[in-house]
C-alpha positions as CSV (number, residue, x, y, z in Angstrom):
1,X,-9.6,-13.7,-2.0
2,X,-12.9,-15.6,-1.5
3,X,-15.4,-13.7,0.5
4,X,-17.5,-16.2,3.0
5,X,-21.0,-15.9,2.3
6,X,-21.4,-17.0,6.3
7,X,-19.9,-14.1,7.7
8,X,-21.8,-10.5,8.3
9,X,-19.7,-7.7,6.4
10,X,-18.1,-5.4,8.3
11,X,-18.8,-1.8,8.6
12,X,-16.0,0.8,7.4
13,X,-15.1,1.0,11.4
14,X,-14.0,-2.6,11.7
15,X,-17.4,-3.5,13.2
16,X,-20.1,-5.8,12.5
17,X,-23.6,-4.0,11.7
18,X,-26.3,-4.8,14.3
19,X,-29.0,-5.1,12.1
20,X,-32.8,-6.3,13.2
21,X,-34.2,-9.6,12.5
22,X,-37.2,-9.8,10.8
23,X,-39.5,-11.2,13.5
24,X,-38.1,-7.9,15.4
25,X,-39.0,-5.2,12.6
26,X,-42.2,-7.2,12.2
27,X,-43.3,-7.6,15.6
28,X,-42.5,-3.5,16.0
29,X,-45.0,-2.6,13.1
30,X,-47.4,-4.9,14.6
31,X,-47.1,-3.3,17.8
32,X,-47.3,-0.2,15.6
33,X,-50.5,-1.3,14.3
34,X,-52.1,-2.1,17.4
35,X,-51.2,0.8,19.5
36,X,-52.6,2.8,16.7
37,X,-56.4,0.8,16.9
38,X,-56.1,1.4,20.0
39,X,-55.8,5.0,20.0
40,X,-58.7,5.2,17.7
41,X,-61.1,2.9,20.1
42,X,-60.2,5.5,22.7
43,X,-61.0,8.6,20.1
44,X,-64.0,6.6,19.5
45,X,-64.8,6.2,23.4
46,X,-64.6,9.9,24.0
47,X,-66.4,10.7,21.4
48,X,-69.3,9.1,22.4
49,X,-68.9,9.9,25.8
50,X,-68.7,13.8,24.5
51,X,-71.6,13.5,22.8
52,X,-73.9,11.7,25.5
53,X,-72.8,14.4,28.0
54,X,-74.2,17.0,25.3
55,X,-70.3,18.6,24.6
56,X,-70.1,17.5,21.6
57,X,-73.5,18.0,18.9
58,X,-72.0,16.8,15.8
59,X,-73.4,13.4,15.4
60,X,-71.8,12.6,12.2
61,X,-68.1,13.1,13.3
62,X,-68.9,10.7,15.9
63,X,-70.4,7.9,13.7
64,X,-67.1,8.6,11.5
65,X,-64.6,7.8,14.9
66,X,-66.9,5.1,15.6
67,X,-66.9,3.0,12.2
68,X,-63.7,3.9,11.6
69,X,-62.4,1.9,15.3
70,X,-64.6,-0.4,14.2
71,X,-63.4,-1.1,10.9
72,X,-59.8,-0.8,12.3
73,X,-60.2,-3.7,14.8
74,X,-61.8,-6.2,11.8
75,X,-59.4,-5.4,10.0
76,X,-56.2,-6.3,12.8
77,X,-58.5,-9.4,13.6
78,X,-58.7,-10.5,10.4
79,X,-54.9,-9.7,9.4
80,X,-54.2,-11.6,13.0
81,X,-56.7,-14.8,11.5
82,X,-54.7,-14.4,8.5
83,X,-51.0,-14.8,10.7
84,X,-52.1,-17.6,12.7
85,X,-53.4,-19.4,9.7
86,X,-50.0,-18.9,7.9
87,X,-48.3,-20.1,11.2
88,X,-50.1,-23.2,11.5
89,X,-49.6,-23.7,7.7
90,X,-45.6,-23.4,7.9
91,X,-45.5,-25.6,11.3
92,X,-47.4,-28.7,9.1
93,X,-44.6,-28.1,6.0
94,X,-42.3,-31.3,6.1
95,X,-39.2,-30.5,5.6
C-alpha cells in the first residue's frame, strides 16, 4: 500500500487534523509581540504620569519602564524593517 504524500493523515478518529498554517501561528506571535509593546508603552505612560503627579518618587524605576518601551518599540520596528525587506526580497525571486 503506497501512502500519498498529498493527502493530510488522518487522526486515530477517522478525521483530518486541523492544524494552523504558518502565516496563522506567525501572525498570532506577532500580534503576541505587539500587544506586549504595547502594554509596556502604557506601563511606561503611567509611570510617568505617577511620577509628575508626585505619586510615585522613584525616579529610577521610571527611567527603567521608559527605556525599556523604548527599546521594545526599536526593536518591533526594526524586526518589522527586517519582514518587509524579506518580503520584497521573495516577491523579486524568479521562479
Amino acid at each position: 500500500m503506497r501512502i500519498n504524500p498529498y493527502v493530510a493523515p488522518l487522526s486515530p478518529a477517522g478525521k483530518e487534523e486541523k492544524k494552523e498554517s504558518t502565516s496563522a501561528v506567525f501572525g498570532n506571535l506577532y500580534r503576541d509581540a505587539m500587544n506586549k509593546v504595547n502594554q509596556q508603552q502604557i506601563e511606561s505612560g503611567i509611570a510617568t504620569q505617577g511620577l509628575i503627579s508626585g505619586e510615585i518618587e522613584d525616579l529610577h524605576q521610571v527611567m527603567i519602564a521608559s527605556e525599556k518601551a523604548k527599546l521594545s518599540l526599536q526593536l518591533t520596528v526594526q524586526i518589522t524593517n527586517k519582514l518587509i525587506e524579506a518580503y520584497k526580497e521573495i516577491t523579486r525571486m524568479q521562479i
